[in-house]
C-alpha positions in Angstrom: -110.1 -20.8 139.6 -107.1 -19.0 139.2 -106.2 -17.5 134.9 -102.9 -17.3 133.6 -101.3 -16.2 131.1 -98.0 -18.1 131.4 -98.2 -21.7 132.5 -94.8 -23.4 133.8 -95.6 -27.4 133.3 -93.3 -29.3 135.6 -92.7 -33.0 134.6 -94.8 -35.9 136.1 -94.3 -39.5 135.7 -97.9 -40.3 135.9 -101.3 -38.4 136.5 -104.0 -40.0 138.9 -107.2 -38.9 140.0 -111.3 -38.7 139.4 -112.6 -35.3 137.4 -115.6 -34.0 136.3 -115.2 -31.5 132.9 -117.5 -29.0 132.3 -120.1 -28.6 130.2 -120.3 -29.8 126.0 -119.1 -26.6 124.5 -121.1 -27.7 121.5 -124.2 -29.0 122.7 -124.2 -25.6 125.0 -124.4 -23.5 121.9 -126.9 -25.5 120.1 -129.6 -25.8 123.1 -129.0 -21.4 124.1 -129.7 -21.1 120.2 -133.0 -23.9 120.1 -134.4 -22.1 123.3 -133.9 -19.0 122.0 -136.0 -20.0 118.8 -138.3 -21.8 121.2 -141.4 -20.4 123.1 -141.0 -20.5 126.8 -138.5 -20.9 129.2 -135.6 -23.1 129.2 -133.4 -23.9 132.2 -129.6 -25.3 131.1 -127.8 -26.6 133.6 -124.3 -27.0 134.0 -123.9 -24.9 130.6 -120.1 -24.7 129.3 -118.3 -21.4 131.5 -116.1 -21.0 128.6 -115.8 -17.5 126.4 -117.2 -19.1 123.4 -120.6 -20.2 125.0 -121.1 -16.7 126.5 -120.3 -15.5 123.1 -123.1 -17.3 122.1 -125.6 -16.1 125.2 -124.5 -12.4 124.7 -125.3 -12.6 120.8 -129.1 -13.8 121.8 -129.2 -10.9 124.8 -128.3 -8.4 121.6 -131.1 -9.6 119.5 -133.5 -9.2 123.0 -133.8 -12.6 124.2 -134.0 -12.4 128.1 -131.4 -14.7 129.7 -130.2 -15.2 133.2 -126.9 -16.6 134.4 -126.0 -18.0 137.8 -123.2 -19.6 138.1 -123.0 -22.9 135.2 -126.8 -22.6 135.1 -128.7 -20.2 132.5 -132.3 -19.6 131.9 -133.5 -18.2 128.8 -136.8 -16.8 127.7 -137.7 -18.1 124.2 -138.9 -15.8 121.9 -139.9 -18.1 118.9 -139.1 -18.3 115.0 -139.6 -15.2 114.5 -139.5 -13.0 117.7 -136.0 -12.0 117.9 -135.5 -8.1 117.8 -133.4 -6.2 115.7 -129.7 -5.6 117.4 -128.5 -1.8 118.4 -125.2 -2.5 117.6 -123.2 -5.3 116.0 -123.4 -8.8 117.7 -119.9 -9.8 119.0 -118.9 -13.8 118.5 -116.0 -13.3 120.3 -113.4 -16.4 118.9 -116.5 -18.8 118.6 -117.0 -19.9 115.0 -119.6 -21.7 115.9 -121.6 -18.9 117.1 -120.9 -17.1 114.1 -121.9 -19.8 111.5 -124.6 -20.9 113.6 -126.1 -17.6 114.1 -125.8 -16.9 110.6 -128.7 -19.6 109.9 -131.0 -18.0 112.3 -130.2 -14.1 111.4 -130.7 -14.6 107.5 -134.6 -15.2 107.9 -135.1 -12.5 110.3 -136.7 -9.1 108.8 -133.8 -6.9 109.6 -130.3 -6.6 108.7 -127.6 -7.4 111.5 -123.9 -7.7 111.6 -122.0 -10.2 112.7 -118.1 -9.2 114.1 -115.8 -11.4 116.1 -111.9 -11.1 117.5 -108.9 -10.9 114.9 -108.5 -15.2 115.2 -112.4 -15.5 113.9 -112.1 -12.5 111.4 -109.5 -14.9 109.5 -111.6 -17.9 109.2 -113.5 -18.5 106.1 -117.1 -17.8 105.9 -118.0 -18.8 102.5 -118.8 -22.1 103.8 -122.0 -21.0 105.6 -122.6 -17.9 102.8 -123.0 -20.0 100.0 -125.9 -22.5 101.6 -127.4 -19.5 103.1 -127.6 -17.8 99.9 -128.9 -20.5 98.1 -131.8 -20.1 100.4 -132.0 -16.8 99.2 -129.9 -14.6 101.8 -127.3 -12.4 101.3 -124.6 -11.3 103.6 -122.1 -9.0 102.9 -118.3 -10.1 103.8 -114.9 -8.9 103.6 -113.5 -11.6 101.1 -115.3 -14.4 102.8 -114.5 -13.7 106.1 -116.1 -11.9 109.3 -117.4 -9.3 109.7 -120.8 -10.4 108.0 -123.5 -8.4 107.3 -126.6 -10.3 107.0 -129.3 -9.0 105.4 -132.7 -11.3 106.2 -134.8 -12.1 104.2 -137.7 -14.4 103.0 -135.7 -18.3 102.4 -136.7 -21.5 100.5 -136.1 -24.2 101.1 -133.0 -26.2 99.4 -131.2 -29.6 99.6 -127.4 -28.9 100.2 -124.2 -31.2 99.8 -121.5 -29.5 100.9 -117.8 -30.5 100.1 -116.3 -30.3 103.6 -118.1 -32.2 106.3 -119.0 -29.6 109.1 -121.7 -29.8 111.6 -121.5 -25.7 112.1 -122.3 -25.7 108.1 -125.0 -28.4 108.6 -126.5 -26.9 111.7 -126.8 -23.7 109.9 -128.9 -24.6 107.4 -130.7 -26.6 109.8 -131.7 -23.7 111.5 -132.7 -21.7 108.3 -134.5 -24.4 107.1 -136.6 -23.9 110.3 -138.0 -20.8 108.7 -138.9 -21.7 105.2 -142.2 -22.7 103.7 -141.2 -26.6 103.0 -138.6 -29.2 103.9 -134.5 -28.3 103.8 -131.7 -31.1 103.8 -128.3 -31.5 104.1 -126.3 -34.4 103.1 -122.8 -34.6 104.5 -120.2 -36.0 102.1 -118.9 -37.9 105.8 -120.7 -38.6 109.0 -120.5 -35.3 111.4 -121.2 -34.9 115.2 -125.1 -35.1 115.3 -125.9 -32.5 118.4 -128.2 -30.6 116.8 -130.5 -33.1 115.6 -130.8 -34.4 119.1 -131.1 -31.1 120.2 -134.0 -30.2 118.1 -136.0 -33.6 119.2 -135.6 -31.7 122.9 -136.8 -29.0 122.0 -139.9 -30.7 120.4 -138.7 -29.7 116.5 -138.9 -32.9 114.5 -135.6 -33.5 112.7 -135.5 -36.6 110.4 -132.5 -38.7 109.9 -131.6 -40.9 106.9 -128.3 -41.8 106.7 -126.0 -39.0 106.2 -129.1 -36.7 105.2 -130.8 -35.0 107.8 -133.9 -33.0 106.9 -136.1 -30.4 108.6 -139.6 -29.1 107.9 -140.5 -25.2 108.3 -142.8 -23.3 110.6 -142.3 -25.9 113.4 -142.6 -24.4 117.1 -140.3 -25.5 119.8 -141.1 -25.5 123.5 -138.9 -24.0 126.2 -137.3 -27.0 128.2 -135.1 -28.4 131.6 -131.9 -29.7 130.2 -128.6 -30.4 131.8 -125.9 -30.4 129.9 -123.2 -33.1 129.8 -119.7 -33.0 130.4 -117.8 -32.0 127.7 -116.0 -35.1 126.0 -113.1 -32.7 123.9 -112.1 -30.7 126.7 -112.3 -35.1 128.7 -109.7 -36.0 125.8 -106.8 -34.4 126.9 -106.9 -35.7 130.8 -107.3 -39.2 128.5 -104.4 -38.3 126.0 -102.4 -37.4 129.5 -103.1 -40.6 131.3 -102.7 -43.2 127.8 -98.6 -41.3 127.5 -97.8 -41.8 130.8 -97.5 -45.2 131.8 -98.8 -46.5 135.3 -101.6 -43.5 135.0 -105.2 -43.7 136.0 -107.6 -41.0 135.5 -111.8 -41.4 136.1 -113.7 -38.7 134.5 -117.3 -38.5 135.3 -120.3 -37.5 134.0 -118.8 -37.0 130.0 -120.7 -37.3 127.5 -120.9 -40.6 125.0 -122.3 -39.2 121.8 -121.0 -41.7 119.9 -120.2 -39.3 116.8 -117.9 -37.7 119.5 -116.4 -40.8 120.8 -113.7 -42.0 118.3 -111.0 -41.2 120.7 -111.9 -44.2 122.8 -111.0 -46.1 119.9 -107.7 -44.1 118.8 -106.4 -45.0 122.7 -107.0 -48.4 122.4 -105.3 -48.7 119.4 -102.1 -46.5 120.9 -102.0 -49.1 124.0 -104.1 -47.8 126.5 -106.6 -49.4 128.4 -110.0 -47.4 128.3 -113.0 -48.5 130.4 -116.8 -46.7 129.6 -119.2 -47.2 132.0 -122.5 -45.7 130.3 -125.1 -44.6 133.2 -128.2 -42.1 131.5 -129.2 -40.6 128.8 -130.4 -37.0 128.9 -132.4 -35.1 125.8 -131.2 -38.2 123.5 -127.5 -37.5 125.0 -125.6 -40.1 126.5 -123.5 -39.7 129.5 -121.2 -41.8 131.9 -118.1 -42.6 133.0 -114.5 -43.2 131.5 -111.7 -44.7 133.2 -107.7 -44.3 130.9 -105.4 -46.5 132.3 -101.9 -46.2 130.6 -99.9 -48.7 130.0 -97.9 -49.8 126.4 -96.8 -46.8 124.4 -97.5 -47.4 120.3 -97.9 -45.9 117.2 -100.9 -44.3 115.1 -102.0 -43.3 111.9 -105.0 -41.6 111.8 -106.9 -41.7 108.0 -108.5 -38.9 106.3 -111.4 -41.2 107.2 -111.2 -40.5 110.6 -110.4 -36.9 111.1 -113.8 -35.5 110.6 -114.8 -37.4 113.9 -111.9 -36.5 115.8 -111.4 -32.8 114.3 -111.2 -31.3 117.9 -109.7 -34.1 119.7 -106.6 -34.1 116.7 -103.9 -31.6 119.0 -104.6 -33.8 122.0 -104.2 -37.1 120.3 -100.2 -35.6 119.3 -99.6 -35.2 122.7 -99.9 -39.2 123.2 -96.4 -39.3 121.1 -94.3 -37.3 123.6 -92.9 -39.6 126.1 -92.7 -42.3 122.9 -94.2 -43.6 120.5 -95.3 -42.3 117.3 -98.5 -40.2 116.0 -99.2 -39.4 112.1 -102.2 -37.4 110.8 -103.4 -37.2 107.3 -106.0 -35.5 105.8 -106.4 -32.6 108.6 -106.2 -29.6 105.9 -109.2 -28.1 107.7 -106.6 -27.9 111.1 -105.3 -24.9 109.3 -108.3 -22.6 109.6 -109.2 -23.1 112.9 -108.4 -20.7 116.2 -104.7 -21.1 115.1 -103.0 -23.3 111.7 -103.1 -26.0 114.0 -100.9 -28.0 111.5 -97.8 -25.2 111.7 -98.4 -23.9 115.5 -98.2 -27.5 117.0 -95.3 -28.6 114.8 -93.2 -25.5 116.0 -94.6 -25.7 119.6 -93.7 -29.3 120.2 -90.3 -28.8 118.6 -89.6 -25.7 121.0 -90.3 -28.6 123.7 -87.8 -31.1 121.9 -90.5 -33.2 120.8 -89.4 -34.2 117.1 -92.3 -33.0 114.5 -92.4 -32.8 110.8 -95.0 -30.8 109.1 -97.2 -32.2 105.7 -99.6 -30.0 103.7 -102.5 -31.8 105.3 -100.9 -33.1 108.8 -98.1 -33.9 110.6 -96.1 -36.6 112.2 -94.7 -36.6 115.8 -91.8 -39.1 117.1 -91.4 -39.6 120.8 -88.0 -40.2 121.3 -88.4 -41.5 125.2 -87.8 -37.9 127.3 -88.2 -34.9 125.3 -86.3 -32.0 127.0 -88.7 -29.3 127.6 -88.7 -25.4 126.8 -91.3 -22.9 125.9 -94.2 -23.5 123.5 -96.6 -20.5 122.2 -100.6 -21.4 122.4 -101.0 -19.1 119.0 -104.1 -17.9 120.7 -105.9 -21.2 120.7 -106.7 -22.7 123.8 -106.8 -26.6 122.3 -102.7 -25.9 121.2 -102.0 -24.5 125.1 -103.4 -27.7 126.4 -102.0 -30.0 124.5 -98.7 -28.5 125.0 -99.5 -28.7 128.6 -100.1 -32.5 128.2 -97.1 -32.8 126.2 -95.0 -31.1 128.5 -95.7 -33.6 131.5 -93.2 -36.2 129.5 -90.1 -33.6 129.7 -87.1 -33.9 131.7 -87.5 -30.4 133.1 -90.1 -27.4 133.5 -91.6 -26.5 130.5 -93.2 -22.6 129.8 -96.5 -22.5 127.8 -97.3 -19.1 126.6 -100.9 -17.8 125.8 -102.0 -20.2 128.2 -105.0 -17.7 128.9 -106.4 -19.0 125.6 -108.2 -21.7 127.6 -110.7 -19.6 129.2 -112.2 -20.1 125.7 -113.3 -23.8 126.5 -111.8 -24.6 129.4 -110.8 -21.6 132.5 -110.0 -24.3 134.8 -107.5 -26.5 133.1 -104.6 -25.7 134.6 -106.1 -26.3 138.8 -107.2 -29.4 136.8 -103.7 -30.6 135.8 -102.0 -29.0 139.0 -104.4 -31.3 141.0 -104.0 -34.7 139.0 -99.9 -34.4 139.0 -100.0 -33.5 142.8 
């Protein structure tokens, strides 16, 4: 597995293959966090490789959880609700929001303070999000105008019943996780239907999570037990070989073992709509988690408009799905405003990247539009620092006339260190 740091894309008429992805970046996090807060040992298997899982893994060694790594497998000794040990120095989360937010649940009801830092990327996204729910409950963490570093101090929480205003499953899942150690029941209730990992996640882990509706609730003082889980293959890093083979006509890519959450799953749906022809084979279920196989076969090239509706189930499957509008067609997004606060403005960096490849793109306060106008011409497109932009780019860039240069291409290493073998391989 080779890392770069400049990727020259040259042009394919059509990609063709079978791929495994690896592991759920998101269900990673959540089950290292739920064995953690579990007694016993948990084996994960094929656990994410990315830079934002480890993130997450070298946070819970700082706090003294014991964890081994070989290779995509990683066994952690649980240390229970309250077992965790107070950190020497701050805990790092790296570019991973997710490990921040998350963490933040856990940290604010243990009986020492700890701070929370992460790189310059995740030091500009906002925190208040997860600070006011958490100090609602009765923590309070100290930040630099709503954003990271955070110092948590923990304390003793009640429980509370939370709406919040943006739909976020890192938001949900934190209080989740504080609600864990409260004397009573917490509850969220999400203004719109988020990814639902963590309540799954919890039944693994023997935590009893009810759901009713868009309100999930949680009772305090449960104990969790240490578990064998695999991990399935990761369905937003599984979007982009789909976005490549629905814009290139005559394409045919098999990905195997993905998962089929289906609150991950809109994309399916989105390609089907654009002209493709998407076949899902489901085979098992593991820890509530449903996996099988997808086969994308391209063939008509159409146009999309994705509602505000929508976007909180595609959120990190939205820079992909612009990538189907390269070779033709036409993509439009509306209501994305939260795409400018993640690893990048994803609104402003993919607007400026796809027109440096001659892709014609118009940016709105909330999204974007992007007209293929049959073969763009190429060039050289930035990443920003956030591996989901260098991707799509990637993708994009297939549909040129000539070689096109992504920079920051290294940003993948954050979800996804093999992409580019990956894409070699399926354009060979």
């Amino acid at each position: 597995m080779s890392v770069v740091t400049t990727a020259t894309i040259t042009p394919a008429p059509r990609v063709q293959g079978r791929l495994s992805v690896p592991g759920d970046k998101s269900i990673s996090h959540r089950y290292a966090l739920l064995a953690a807060l579990s007694e016993g040992r948990s084996e994960l298997s094929n656990y994410a490789p990315g830079a934002d899982c480890q993130s997450t893994l070298t946070c819970l060694s700082g706090l003294g959880v014991a964890i081994e790594r070989r290779g995509t497998t990683v066994t952690i000794e649980g240390r229970g609700l309250r077992g965790f040990r107070s950190p020497d120095a701050p805990l790092d989360a790296g570019n991973s929001g997710t490990t921040m937010r998350m963490l933040a649940g856990i940290l604010a009801a243990q009986p020492f303070t700890s701070v929370v830092i992460g790189d310059e990327s995740l030091s500009r996204r906002p925190m208040r999000r997860v600070m006011e729910p958490l100090g609602l409950m009765g923590a309070r963490i100290d930040a630099v105008d709503g954003h990271a570093p955070l110092t948590i101090h923990g304390s003793t929480l009640h429980p509370i019943h939370y709406t919040p205003t943006v739909p976020s499953a890192q938001v949900k899942s934190a209080v989740i996780l504080a609600g864990l150690h409260t004397e009573g029941t917490t509850a969220v209730t999400e203004p719109a239907q988020t990814r639902d990992h963590t309540e799954r996640a919890l039944a693994a882990f023997g935590f009893e999570a009810i759901v009713d509706g868009l309100t999930v609730s949680v009772r305090g003082g449960q104990r969790g037990r240490g578990q064998t889980l695999p991990v399935p293959g990761d369905f937003s890093s599984a979007a982009f070989w789909m976005v490549a083979a629905a814009s290139l006509p005559g394409s045919s890519v098999t990905i195997e073992g993905v998962g089929l959450n289906p609150s991950r799953t809109a994309l399916i749906d989105v390609l089907r709509r654009f002209g493709a022809r998407v076949d899902v084979h489901p085979e098992s279920v593991a820890a509530g988690e449903p996996l099988g196989t997808i086969v994308v076969t391209g063939d008509t090239l159409g146009s999309l408009e994705i509602a505000p509706a929508e976007v909180p189930g595609l959120i990190d499957e939205l820079p992909a799905i612009s990538a189907l509008a390269a070779r033709g067609g036409q993509v439009t997004i509306h209501g994305a405003g939260e795409l400018r606060v993640k690893e990048s403005d994803r609104i402003s960096t993919l607007v400026t990247g796809f027109r440096n490849l001659g892709i014609t793109a118009e940016e709105h306060g909330d999204g974007y539009t992007v007209r293929g106008g049959g073969t763009p011409r190429g060039g050289v497109a930035h990443a920003g620092g956030d591996h989901r932009m260098a991707m799509a780019f990637a993708v994009a860039a297939l549909s040129a006339q000539s070689p096109s240069v992504i920079e920051g291409a290294e940003a993948v290493v954050i979800s996804y260190p093999g992409f580019f073998d990956t894409l070699q391989r399926l354009v060979a």
